[in-house]
DRENVEXZA-762176 format. One record per residue (C-alpha): residue number from 1; x, y, z. Coordinates in nm, 3 decimals, always signed. Layout:
<rs>
   i      c1      c2      c3
 NUM       X       Y       Z
...
</rs>
This chain:
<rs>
   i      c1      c2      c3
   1  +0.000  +0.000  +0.000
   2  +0.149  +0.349  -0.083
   3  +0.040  +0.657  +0.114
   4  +0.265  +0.970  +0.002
   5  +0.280  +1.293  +0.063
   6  +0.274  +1.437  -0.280
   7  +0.554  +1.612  -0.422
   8  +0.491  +1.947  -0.629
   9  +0.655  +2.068  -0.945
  10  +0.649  +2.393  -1.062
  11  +0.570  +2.560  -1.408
  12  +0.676  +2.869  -1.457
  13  +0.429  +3.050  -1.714
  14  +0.394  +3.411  -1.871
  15  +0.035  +3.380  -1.787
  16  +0.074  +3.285  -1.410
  17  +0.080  +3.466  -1.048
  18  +0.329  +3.566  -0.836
  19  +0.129  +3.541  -0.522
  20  -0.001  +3.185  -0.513
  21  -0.137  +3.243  -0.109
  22  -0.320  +3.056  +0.066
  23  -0.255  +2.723  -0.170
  24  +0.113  +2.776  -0.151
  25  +0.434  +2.946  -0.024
  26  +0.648  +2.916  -0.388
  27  +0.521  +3.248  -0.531
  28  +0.849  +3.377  -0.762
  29  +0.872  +3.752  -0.745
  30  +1.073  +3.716  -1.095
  31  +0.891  +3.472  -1.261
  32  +0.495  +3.396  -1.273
  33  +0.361  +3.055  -1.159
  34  +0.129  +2.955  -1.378
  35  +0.088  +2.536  -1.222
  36  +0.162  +2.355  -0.949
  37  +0.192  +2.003  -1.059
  38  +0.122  +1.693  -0.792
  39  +0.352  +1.400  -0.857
  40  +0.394  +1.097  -0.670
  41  +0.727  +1.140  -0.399
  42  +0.816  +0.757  -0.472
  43  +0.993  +0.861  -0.794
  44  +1.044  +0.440  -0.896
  45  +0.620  +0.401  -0.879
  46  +0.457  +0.309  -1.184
  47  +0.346  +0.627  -1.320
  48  -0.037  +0.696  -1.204
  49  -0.317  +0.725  -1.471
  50  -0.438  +1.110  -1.337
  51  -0.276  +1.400  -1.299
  52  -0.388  +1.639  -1.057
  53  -0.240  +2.039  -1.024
  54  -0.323  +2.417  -0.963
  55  -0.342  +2.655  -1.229
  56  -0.293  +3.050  -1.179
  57  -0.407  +3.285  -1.449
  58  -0.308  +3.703  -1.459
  59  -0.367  +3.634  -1.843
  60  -0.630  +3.430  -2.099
  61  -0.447  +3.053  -2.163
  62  -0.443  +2.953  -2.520
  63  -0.763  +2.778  -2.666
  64  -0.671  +2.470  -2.725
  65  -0.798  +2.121  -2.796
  66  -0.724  +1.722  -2.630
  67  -0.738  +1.422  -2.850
  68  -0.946  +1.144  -2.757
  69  -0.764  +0.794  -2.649
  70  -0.817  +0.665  -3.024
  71  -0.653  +0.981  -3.241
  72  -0.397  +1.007  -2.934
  73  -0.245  +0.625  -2.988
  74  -0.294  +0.674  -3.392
  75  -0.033  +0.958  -3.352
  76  +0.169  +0.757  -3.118
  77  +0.072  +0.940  -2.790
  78  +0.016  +0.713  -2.463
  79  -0.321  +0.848  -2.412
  80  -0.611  +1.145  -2.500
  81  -0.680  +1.407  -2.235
  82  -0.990  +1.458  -2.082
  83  -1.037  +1.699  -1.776
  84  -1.238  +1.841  -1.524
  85  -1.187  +2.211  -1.361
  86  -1.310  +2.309  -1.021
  87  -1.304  +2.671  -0.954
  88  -1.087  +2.803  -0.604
  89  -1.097  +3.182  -0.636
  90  -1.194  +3.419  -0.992
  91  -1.232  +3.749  -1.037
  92  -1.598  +3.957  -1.071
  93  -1.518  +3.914  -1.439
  94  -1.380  +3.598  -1.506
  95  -1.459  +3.362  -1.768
  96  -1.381  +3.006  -1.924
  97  -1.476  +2.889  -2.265
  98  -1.597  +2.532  -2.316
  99  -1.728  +2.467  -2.662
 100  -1.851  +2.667  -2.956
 101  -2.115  +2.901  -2.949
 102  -2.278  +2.731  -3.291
 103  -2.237  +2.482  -3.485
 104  -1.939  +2.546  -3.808
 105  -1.777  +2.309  -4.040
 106  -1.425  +2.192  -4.023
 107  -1.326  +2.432  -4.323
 108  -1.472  +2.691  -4.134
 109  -1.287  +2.600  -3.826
 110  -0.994  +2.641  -4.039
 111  -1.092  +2.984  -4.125
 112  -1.139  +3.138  -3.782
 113  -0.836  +3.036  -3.608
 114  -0.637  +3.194  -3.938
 115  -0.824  +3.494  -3.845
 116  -0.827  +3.491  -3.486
 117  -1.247  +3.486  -3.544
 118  -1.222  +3.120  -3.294
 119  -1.208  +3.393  -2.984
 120  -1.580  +3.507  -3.029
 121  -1.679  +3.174  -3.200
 122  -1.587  +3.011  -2.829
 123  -1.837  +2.996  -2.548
 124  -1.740  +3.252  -2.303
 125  -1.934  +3.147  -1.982
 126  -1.868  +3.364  -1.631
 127  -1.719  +3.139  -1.326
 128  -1.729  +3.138  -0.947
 129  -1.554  +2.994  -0.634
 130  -1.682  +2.642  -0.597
 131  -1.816  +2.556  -0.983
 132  -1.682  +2.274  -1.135
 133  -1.678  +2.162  -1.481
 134  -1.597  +1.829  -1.693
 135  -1.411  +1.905  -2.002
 136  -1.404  +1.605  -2.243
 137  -1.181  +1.533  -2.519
 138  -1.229  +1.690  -2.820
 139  -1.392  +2.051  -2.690
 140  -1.240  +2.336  -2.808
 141  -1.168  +2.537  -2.437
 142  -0.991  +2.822  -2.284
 143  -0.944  +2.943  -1.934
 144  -0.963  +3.314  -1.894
 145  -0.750  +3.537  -1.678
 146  -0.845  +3.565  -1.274
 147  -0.856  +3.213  -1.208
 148  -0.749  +2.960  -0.986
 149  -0.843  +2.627  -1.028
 150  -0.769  +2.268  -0.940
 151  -0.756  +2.012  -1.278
 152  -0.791  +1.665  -1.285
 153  -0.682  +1.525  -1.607
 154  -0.566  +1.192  -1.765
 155  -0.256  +1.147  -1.749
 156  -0.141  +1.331  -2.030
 157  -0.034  +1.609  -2.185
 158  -0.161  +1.556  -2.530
 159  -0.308  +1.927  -2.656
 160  -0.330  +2.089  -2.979
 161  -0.299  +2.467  -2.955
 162  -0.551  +2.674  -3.194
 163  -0.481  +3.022  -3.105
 164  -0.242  +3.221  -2.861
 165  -0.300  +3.577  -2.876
 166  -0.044  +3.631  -3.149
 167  +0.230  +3.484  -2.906
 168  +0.505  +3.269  -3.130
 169  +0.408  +2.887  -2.977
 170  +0.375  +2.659  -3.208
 171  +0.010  +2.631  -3.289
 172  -0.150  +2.284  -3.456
 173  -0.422  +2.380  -3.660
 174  -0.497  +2.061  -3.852
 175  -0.473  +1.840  -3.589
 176  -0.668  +2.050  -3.379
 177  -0.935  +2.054  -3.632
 178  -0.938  +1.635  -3.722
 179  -1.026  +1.638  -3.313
 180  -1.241  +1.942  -3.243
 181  -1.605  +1.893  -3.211
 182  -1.744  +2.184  -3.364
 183  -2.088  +2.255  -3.262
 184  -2.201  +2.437  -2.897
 185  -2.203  +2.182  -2.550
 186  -2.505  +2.252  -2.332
 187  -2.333  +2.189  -1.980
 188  -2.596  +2.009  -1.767
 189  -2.457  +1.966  -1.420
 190  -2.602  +1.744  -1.176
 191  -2.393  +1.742  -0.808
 192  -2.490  +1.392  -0.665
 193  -2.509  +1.399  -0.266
 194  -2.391  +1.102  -0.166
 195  -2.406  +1.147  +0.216
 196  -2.372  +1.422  +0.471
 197  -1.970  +1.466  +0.369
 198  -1.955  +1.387  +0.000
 199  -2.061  +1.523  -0.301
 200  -1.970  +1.365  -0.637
 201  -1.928  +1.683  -0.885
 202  -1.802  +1.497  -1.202
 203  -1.814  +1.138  -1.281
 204  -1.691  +1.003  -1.645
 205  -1.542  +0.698  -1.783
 206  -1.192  +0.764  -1.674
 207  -1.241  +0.972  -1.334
 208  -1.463  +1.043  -1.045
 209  -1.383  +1.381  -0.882
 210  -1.559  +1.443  -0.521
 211  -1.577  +1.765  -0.288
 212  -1.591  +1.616  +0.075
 213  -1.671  +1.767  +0.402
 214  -1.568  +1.632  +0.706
 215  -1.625  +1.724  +1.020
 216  -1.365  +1.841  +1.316
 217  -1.216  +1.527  +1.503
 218  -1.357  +1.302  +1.344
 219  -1.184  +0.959  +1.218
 220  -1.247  +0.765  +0.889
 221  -1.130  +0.477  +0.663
 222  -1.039  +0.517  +0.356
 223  -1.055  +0.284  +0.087
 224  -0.803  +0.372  -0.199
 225  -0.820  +0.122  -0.464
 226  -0.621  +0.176  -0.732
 227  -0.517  +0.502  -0.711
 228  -0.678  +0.824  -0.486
 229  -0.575  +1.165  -0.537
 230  -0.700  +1.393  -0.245
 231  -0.607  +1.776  -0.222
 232  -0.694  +1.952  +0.105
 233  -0.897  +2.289  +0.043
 234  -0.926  +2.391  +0.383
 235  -0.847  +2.222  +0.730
 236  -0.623  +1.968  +0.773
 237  -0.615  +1.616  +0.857
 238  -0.354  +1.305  +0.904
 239  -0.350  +1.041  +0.642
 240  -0.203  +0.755  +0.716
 241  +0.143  +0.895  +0.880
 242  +0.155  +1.182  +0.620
 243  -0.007  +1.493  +0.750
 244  -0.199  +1.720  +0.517
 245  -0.318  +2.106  +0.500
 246  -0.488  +2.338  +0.265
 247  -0.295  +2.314  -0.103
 248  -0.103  +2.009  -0.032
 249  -0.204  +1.659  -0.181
 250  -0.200  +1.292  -0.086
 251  -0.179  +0.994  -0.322
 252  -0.294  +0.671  -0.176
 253  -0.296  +0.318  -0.371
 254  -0.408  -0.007  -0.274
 255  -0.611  -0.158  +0.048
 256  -0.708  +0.147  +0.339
 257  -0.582  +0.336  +0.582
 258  -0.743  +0.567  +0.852
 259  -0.811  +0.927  +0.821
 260  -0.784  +1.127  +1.155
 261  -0.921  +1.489  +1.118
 262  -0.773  +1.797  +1.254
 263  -1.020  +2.043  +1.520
 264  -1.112  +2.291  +1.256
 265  -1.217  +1.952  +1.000
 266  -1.115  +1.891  +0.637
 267  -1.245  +2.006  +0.286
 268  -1.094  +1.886  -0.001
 269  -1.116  +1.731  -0.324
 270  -1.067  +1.361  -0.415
 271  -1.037  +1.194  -0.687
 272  -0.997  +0.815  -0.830
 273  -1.027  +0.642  -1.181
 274  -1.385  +0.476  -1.185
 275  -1.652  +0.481  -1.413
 276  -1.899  +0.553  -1.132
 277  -1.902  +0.617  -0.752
 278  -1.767  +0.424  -0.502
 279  -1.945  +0.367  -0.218
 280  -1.708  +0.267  -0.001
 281  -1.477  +0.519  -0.016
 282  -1.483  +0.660  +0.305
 283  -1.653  +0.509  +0.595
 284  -1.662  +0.676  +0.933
 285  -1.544  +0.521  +1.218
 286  -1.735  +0.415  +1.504
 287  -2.057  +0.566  +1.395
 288  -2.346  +0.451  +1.161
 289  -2.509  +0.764  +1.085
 290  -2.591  +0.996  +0.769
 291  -2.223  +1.047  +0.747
 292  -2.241  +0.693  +0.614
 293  -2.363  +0.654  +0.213
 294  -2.639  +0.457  +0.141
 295  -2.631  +0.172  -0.110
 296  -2.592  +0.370  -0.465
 297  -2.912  +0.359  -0.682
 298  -2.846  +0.187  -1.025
 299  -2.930  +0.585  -1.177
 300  -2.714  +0.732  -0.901
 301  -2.425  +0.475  -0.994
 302  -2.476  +0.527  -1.404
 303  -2.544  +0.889  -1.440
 304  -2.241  +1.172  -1.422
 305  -2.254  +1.407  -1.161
 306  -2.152  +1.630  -1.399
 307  -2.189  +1.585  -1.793
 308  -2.188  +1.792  -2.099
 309  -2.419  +1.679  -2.372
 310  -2.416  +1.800  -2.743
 311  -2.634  +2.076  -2.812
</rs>
């Protein structure tokens, strides 16, 4: 069984923040932070299938594209990216785009992001703390300045850049385009309360992500089978001998181990590669209560707690 304390690497970016407080102390005062990347500290481990990090935007990211797992091993890639955002801080004015705001052809794809005529075709929408959204291979997206966010991801980093703001990256317009879907997403988003302290927020065929609450001194199994990312968003807690506090991340693998939380509780995110829920997750100890889940409906167990759905 592994229980780590995960390490962070981090990627300096034009677009990023100096001043990463409260999720972290490595704010450069000469260059901007753009990610904090979460890797596993045993550095011989098999390589996990998510990724988990922080992203901090002063500026709008590139829109950009992710292959899906077939067009990512055609082009000898080890996998296709899909993603899901949850929002920690943004700006009155902030924005993300996910999808397109109608439906163009490929040629016409072609066309705008030539002209630069992809930035108004994309589907600005306005964010806030606590929103979370699944992004799934093959939608066009951006991330708009004023953000902070935590990304779950496959682990990948398989992208194809459409348009940068006239910066000089490499951009790849044609396979961009043989990915993109090209028609609008209606986001339908559908939180599934699992119990008193858990909240599924996006479920798809390669992740479940969950926002958890749970409460001050209070102590918990958890079962981490394969793989279970969890990033503390307030609190703190112990985790197997590794302690954890707001920004920092544990990855746990295989069997359980018990979770002991801190007086002021624990609110973080977790996340594990499932098609659906598990139920079993996290079981309180020495109390049967609400804090317990009930058996999963078959609907509750099949449908996403978060989706997006072709227009």
């Amino acid at each position: 069984m592994a229980i780590e304390r995960a390490g962070v690497r981090i990627a300096h970016k034009p677009w990023g923040k100096h001043d990463l407080l409260p999720w972290s102390i490595a704010g450069d005062s000469d260059e901007a932070v753009g990610e904090l990347c979460y890797e596993r500290s045993d550095k011989t481990a098999p390589a996990p299938s998510l990724l988990f990090k922080l992203l901090f935007t002063s500026e709008p990211l590139s829109i950009q594209v992710h292959p899906d797992d077939t067009f990512a091993h055609a082009i000898g890639l080890t996998s296709g990216k899909s993603e899901a955002w949850y929002i920690l801080s943004a700006t009155p004015d902030a924005k993300i785009g996910i999808g397109l705001t109608h439906r163009i052809t490929p040629q016409e794809l072609h066309a705008s992001i030539r002209s630069g005529a992809i930035v108004d075709l994309l589907h600005w929408r306005p964010v806030a703390q606590g929103d979370s959204f699944f992004v799934p291979a093959g939608t066009i997206h951006a991330i708009g300045a004023g953000i902070v966010l935590a990304e779950i991801q496959q682990n990948s980093d398989a992208t194809f850049r459409l348009f940068d703001y006239g910066s000089q990256r490499e951009l790849h317009e044609d396979n961009g385009v043989a990915v993109a879907s090209t028609g609008p997403l209606r986001i339908v988003s559908h939180p599934t309360r699992l119990s008193s302290t858990r909240t599924v927020l996006v479920t798809s065929r390669y992740f479940v992500l969950e926002h958890v609450d749970l409460p001050a001194a209070s102590s918990w199994d958890l079962h981490a089978e394969p793989e279970t990312w969890i990033l503390a968003l307030e609190g703190h807690a112990t985790i197997g001998a590794a302690a954890l506090t707001i920004g920092q991340a544990i990855f746990a693998g295989g069997d359980h181990t018990r979770v002991e939380v801190g007086g002021d509780g624990l609110t973080a995110l977790i996340a594990y590669p499932a098609s659906r829920p598990v139920g079993s997750l996290l079981q309180r100890i020495g109390e049967h209560s609400a804090d317990q889940p009930a058996p999963l409906a078959p609907a509750v167990l099949q449908s996403p707690g978060f989706v997006e759905v072709p227009a």
